[in-house]
C-alpha positions in Angstrom: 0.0 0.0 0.0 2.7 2.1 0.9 4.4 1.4 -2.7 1.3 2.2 -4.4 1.2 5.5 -2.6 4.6 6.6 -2.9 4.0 5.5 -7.0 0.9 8.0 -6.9 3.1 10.9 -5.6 5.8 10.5 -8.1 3.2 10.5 -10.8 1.5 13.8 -9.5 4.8 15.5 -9.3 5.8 14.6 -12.6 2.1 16.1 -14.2 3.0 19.4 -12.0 6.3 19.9 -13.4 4.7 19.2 -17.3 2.4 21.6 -16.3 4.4 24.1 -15.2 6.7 23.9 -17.9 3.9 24.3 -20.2 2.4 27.3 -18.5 6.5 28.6 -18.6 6.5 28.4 -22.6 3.2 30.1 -23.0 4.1 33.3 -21.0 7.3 33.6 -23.0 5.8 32.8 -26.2 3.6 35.5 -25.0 5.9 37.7 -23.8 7.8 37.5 -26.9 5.1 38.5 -28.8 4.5 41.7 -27.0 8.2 42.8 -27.4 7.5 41.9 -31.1 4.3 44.4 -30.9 6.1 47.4 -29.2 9.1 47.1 -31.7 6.5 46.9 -34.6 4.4 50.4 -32.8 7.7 51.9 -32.5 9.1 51.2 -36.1 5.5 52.9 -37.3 5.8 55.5 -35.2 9.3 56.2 -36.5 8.1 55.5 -40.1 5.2 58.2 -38.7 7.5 60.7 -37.4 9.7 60.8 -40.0 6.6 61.4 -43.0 5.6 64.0 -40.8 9.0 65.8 -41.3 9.1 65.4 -44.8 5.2 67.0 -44.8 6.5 69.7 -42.8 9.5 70.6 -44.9 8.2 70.2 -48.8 6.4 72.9 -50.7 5.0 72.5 -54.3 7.1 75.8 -54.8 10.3 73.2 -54.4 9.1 70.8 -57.2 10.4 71.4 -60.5 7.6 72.6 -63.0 6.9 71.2 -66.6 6.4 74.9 -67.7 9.4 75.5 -69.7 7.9 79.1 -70.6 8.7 80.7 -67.3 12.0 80.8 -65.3 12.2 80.4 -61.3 14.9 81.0 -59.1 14.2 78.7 -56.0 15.5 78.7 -52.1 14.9 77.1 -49.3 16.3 77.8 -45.4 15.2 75.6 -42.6 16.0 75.8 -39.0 15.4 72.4 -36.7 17.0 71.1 -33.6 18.4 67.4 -34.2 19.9 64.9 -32.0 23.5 65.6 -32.8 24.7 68.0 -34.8 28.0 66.3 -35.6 25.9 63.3 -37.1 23.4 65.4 -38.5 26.3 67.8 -40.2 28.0 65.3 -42.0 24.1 63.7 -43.0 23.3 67.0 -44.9 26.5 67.2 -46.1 25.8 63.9 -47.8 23.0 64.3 -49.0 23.1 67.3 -51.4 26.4 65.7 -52.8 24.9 62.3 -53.3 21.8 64.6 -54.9 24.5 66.1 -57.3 25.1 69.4 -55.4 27.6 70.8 -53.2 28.5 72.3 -50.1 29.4 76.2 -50.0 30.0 76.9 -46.3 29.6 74.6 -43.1 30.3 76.2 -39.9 30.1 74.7 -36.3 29.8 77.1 -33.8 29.9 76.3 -29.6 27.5 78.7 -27.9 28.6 79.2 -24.2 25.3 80.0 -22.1 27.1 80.4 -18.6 29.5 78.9 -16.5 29.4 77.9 -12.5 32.2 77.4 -10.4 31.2 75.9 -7.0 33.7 74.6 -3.9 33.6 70.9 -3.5 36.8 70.9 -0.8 39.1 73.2 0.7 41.5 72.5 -2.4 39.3 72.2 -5.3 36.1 72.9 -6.8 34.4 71.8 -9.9 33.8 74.5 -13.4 30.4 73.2 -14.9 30.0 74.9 -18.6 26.3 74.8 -20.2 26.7 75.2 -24.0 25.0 74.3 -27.1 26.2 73.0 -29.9 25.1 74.9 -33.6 26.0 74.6 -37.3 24.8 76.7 -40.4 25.5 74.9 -43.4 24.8 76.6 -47.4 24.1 73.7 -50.1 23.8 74.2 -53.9 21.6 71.4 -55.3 20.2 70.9 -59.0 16.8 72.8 -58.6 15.1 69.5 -60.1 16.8 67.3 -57.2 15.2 70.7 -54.5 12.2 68.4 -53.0 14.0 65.1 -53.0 17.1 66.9 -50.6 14.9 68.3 -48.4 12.9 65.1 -47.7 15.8 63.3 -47.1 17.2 66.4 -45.0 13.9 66.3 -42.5 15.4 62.7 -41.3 17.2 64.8 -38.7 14.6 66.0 -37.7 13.9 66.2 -34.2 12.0 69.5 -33.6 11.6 72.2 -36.7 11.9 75.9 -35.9 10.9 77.5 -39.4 11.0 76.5 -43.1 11.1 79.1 -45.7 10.9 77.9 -49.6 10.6 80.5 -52.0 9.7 80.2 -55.6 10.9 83.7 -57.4 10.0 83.9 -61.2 12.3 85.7 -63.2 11.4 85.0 -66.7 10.5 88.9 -67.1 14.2 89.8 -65.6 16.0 87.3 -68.1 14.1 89.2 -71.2 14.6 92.3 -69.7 18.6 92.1 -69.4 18.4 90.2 -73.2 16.7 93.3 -74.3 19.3 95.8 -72.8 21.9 93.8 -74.2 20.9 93.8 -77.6 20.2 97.6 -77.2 23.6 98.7 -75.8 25.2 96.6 -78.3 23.2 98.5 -81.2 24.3 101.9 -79.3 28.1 100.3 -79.5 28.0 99.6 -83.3 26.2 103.0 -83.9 29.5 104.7 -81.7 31.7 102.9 -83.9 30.0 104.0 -87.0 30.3 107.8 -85.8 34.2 106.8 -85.1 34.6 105.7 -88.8 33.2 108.8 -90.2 34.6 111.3 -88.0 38.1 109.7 -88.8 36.7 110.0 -93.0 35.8 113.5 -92.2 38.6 115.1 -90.1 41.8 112.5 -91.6 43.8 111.7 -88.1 41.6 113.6 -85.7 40.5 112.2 -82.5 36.9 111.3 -81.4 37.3 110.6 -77.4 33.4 111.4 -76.7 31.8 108.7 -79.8 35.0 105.9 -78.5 33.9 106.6 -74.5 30.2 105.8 -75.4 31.1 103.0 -77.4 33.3 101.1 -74.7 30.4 102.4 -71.9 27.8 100.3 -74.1 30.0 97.5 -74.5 30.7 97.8 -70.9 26.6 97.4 -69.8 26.2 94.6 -72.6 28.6 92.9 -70.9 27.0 93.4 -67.6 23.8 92.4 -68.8 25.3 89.0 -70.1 26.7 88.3 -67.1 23.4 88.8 -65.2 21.4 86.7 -67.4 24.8 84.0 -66.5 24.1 84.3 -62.9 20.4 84.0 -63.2 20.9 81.1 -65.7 23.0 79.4 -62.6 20.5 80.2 -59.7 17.8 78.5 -62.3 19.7 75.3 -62.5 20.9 75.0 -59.1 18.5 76.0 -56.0 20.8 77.5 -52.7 19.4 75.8 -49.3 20.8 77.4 -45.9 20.3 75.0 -43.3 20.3 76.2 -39.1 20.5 73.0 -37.1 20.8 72.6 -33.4 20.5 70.3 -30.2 19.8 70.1 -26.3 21.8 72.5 -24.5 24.8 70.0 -23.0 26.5 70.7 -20.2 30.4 70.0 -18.9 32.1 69.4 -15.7 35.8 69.8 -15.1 37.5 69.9 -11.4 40.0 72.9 -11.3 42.1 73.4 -8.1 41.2 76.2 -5.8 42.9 79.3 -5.3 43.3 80.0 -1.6 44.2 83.4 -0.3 48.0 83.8 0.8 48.6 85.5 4.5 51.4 87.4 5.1 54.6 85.9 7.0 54.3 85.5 10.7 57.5 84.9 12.7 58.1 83.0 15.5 57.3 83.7 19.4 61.1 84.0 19.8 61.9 86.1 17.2 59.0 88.7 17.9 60.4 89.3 21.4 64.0 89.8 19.9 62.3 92.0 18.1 60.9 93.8 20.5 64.3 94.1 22.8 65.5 95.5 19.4 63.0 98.0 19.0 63.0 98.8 22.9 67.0 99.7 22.4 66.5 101.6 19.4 63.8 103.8 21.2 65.7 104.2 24.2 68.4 105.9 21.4 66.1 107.8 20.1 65.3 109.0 23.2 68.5 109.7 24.7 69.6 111.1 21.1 66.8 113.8 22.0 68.0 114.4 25.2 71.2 115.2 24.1 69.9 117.7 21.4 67.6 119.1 23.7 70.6 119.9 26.5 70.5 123.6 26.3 66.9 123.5 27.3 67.2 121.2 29.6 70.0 123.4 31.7 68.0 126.6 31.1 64.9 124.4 33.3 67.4 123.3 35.8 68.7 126.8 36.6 65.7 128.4 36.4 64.9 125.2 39.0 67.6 126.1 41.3 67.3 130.0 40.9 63.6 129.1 42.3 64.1 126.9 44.9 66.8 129.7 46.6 65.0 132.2 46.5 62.2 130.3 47.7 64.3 129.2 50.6 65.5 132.7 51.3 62.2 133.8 51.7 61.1 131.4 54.1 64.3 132.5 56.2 62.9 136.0 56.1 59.2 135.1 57.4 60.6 133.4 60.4 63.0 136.3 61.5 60.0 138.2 61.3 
């Protein structure tokens, strides 16, 4: 019976511990599949955050029209705070050359808010400086490439301050400098013409006024080529300034602390020697004055002794009396 008991037991432990085992693999399949479940919500939210950026940062007025009739000039300057602005520099950076651009300036620059000094121990005390960390960077990108570099730009994105994307038409500005050109080179061949026949009319004589306003037309032709040049350039490729930023940061660094000096102190001992000495050299002093003062001193001693006789005499004299 006892057998048979002691059989039971053994059998009833052994269904616990399937049991249990059981019940083990269910809560970490389970658990399992809630870590699977938060790193899928965070991945979306990611995926989330980062669409919203690129919504926040692109404008029609950065996407390349089909309308080859008119001419636009387009820039863009966005200010955000990112994560790190090392990372983020080089990012940017990146992007508008992988986009077929290039990088004008980049400029990293370390903002000191304040600085603290505060005593930790009688020798030392710690500096903490609270700065923050900001970089301007100026890209050139092909204007077609404009809306595709500032998507992949708003990946760093971790707060956005302002975006600004202009769209400036300057088809009428192109035809207006073509027509001054074409004008001020007509005024230059009709200033040559009057050269030629004043030089018919007159043999070797000179014409200074008709050769100034030729080389002055020439001059603002030239001018006008070149602007239509540096329109033609800010067409093709669009400028983007870009402000970034992060978290103020702070730093800690332990100095050692300057402690005021005290003037010297000597010595019990040698403050009474110096005393005796200074006692002697008064009691010089003093006997100097007496000497200087002897004259003075034997005028008061006879006048003294002049007035303790007479005193003395008189005395005598009331007594006799």
């Amino acid at each position: 019976m006892k057998r048979k008991d002691l059989i039971t037991a053994i059998a009833a432990l052994i269904a616990s511990a399937i049991m249990l085992s059981c019940g083990q693999n269910r809560r970490s399949e389970a658990a399992f599949a809630s870590d699977d479940a938060l790193i899928g919500e965070a991945d979306v939210e990611m995926k989330l955050a980062e669409s919203s950026n690129e919504q926040l940062v692109t404008s029609m007025a950065a996407i390349a029209s089909d309308d080859t009739t008119r001419k636009f000039v387009r820039t863009a300057k966005l200010k955000f705070r990112v994560k790190d602005v090392l990372a983020s520099t080089y990012d940017v950076e990146n992007i508008a050359v992988s986009q077929g651009g290039f990088v004008l300036s980049s400029r990293i620059d370390n903002r000191i808010d304040r600085v603290t000094t505060t005593n930790v121990s009688r020798d030392s005390a710690v500096e903490t400086t609270y700065y923050r960390l900001e970089c301007s960077i100026a890209l050139r990108v092909p204007a077609a490439n404009l809306d595709r570099t500032l998507r992949d730009i708003s990946r760093n994105i971790e707060q956005l301050e302002y975006r600004d994307i202009q769209a400036t038409d300057v088809t009428l500005n192109i035809q207006s400098n073509s027509l001054a050109r074409k004008r001020e080179l007509r005024s230059a061949e009709r200033a040559e013409q009057a050269i030629s026949r004043a030089r018919n009319s007159s043999g070797a004589g000179s014409s200074t006024s008709p050769e100034e306003l030729a080389r002055s037309s020439e001059e603002r032709a030239d001018a006008a080529m070149l602007n239509n040049l540096q329109l033609a350039d800010q067409i093709a490729y669009a400028s983007i300034t870009v402000s970034i930023f992060q978290r103020d940061l702070l730093k800690r660094e332990t100095l050692p602390r300057e402690q005021s000096l005290g003037s010297y102190r000597p010595n019990l001992g040698a403050r009474i020697a110096d005393a005796f000495r200074d006692g002697w050299m008064m009691a010089e002093v003093l006997l100097l004055l007496i000497v200087k003062l002897w004259a003075l001193i034997a005028m008061v001693a006879v006048g003294y002794l002049i007035w303790r006789y007479t005193r003395k005499r008189s005395g005598k004299e009331d007594r006799r009396e």
